[in-house]
C-alpha positions as semicolon CSV with decimal commas, in nm:
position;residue;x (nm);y (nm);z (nm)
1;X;-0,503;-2,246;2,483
2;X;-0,411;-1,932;2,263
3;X;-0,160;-1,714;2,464
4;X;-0,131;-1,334;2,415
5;X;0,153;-1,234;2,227
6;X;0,153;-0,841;2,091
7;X;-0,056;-0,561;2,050
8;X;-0,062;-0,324;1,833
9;X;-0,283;-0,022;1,686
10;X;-0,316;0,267;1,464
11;X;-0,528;0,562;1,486
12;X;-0,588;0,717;1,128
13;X;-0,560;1,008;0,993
14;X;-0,546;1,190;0,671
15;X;-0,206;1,088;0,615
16;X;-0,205;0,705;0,715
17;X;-0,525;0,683;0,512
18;X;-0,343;0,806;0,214
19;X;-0,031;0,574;0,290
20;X;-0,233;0,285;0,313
21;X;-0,377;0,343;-0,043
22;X;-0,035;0,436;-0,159
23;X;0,065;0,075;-0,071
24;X;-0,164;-0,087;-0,119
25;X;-0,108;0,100;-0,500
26;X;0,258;-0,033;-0,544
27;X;0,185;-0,307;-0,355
28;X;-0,082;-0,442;-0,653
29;X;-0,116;-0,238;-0,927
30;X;0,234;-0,262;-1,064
31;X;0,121;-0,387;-1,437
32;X;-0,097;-0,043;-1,434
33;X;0,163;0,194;-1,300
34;X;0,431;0,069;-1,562
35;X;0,116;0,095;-1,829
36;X;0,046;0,453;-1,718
37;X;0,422;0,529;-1,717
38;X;0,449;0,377;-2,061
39;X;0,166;0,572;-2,256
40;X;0,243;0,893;-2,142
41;X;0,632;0,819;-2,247
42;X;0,500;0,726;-2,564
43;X;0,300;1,096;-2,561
44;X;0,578;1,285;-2,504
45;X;0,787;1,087;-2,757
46;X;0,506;1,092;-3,039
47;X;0,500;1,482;-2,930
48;X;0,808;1,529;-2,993
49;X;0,939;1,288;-3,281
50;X;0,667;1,384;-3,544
51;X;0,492;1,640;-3,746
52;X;0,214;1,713;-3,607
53;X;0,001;1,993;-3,567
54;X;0,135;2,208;-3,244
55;X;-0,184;2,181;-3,064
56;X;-0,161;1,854;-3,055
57;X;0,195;1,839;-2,919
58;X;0,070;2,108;-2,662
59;X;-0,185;1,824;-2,538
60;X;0,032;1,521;-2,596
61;X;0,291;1,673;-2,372
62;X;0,017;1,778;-2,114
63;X;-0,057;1,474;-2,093
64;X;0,203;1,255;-2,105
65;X;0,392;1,466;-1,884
66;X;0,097;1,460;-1,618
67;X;0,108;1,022;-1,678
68;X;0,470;1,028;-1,607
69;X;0,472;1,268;-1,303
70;X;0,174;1,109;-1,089
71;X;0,226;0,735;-1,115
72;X;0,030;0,698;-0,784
73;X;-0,256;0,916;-0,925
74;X;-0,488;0,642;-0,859
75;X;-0,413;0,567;-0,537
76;X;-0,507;0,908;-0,417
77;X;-0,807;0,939;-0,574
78;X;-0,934;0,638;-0,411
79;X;-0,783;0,738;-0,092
80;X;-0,976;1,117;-0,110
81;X;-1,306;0,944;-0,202
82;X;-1,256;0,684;0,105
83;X;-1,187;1,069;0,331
84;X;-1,445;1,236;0,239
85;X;-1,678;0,954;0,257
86;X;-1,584;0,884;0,650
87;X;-1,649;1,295;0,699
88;X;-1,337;1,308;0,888
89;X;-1,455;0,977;1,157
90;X;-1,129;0,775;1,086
91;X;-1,116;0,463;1,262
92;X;-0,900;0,373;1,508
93;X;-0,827;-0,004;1,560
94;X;-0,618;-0,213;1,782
95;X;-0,463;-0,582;1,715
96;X;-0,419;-0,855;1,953
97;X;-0,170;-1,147;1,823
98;X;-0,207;-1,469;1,976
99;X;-0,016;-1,792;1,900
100;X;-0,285;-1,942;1,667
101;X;-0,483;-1,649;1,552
102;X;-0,510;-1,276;1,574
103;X;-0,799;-1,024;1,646
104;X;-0,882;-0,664;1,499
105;X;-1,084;-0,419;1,709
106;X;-1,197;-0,143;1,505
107;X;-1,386;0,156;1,781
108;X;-1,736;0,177;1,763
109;X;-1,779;-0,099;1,477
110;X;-1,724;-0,461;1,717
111;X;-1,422;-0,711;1,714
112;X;-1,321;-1,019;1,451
113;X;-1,108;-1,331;1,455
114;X;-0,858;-1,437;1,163
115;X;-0,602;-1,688;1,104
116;X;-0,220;-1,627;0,994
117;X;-0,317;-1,796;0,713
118;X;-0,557;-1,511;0,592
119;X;-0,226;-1,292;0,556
120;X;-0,128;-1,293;0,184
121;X;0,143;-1,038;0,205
122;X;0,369;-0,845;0,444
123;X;0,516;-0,491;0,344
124;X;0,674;-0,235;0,592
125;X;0,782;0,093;0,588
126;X;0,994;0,354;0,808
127;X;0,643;0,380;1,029
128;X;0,415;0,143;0,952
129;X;0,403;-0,259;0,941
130;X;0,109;-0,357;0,653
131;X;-0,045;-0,725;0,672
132;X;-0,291;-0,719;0,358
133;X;-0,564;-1,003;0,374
134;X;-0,615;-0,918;0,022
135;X;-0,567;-0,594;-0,195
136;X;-0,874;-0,473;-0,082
137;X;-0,817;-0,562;0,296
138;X;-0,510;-0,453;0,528
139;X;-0,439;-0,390;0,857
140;X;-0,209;-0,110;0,888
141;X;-0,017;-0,101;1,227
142;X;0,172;0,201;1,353
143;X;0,523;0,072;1,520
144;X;0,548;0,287;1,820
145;X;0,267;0,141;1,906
146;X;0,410;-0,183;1,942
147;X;0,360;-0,242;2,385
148;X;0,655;-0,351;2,542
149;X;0,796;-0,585;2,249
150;X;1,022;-0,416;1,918
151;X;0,918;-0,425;1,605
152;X;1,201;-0,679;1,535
153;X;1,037;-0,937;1,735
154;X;0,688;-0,859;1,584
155;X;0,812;-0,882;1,302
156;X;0,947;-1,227;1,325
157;X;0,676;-1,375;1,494
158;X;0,394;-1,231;1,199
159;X;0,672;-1,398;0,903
160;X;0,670;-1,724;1,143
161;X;0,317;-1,720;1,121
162;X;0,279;-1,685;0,818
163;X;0,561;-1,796;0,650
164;X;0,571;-1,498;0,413
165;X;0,841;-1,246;0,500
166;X;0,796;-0,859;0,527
167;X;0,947;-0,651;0,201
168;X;1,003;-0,303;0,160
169;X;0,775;-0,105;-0,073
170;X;0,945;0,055;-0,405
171;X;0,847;0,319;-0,564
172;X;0,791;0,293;-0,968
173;X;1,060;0,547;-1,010
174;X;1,333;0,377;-0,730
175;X;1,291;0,006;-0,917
176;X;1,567;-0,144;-1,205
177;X;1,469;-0,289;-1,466
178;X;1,512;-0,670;-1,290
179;X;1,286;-0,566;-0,984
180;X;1,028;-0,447;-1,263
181;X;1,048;-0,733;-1,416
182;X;0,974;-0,983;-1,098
183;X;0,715;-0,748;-0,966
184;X;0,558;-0,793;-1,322
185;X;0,594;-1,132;-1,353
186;X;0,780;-1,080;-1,737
C-alpha cells in the first residue's frame, strides 16, 4: 500500500518558465557555456593583441563582448520559443509523493505515474525545488507550495528516494576554477 506523503505544485508563468530553462542551462550545458565564454575571450583578445584592420576589431569586440556577457543566451531563446508557442496557456501542475512512487498532474492534459528512480538529478534554488527526469524533462516545484510539511522534510524524503542529494545551481561567472573543472569532468 503506497501512503501519501507531500504535495506540491507550481503554476507557471513567464518567469518560472524562463528559470526552468535557465537551469536546466547550467544544470547541462556547462561544456557549451565555458566554450561560448572561451571564444568570445579569445575575440576580444585577438581584437585587441594584433594588427588588424579596425573593422575587424570593431566586430571581434562586438562579438566577443556579446559571448562573454550572455552566457545563458541559449537558455532564453529556448525558453521565448517554448512562450510564445503555449500563447500565454502555461500549465499549471500539481505533485503527489507517495512512499514508492510519485504522480504529476498537469491541468487540462491528464495525470502520470513515475518511480524515484526516474529522478537523475536534484537542484534547488531560493524558490524553487527542480527534480529533472532528464535534461529535457523536469518538474519544477514552487516551495510555498509545499501543504503542511517544510521544504526541509521534502527535501529529505525526495534525496532518500532517490539517493541523489539536492545542489545549488552556480552561475558560470560565481564558479572557481575546481568547481569548473568537476562540473566539466577535466
Amino acid at each position: 500500500m503506497n501512503d501519501y506523503k507531500y504535495c506540491a505544485a507550481i503554476v507557471h508563468n513567464e518567469k518560472t518558465i524562463r528559470d526552468l530553462y535557465k537551469t536546466q542551462y547550467y544544470a547541462y550545458d556547462k561544456v557549451r557555456i565555458v566554450s561560448r565564454f572561451l571564444l568570445g575571450f579569445a575575440m576580444i583578445i585577438t581584437a585587441a593583441a594584433f594588427s588588424i584592420p579596425f573593422w575587424a576589431k570593431g566586430i571581434l569586440l562586438l562579438i566577443g563582448a556579446w559571448l562573454v556577457s550572455t552566457p545563458d543566451f541559449p537558455a532564453q531563446v529556448i525558453a521565448e520559443k517554448n512562450i510564445s508557442a503555449r500563447k500565454a496557456l502555461l500549465p499549471a501542475m500539481t505533485y503527489e509523493f507517495y512512499s514508492d512512487f510519485f504522480t504529476i498532474s498537469v491541468e487540462g492534459e491528464g495525470k502520470a505515474k513515475f518511480s524515484y528512480n526516474k529522478i537523475t538529478l536534484l537542484i534547488q534554488d531560493s524558490n524553487y525545488l527542480y527534480l529533472f527526469i532528464s535534461k529535457n524533462s523536469a518538474c519544477m516545484i514552487d516551495k510555498s507550495t509545499l501543504k503542511s510539511q517544510n521544504a526541509r522534510d521534502f527535501v529529505n524524503f525526495i534525496e532518500a528516494k532517490t539517493k541523489l542529494k539536492f545542489r545549488t545551481q552556480k552561475s558560470f561567472i560565481s564558479m572557481n576554477f575546481q568547481d569548473l573543472r568537476k562540473e566539466i569532468g577535466i
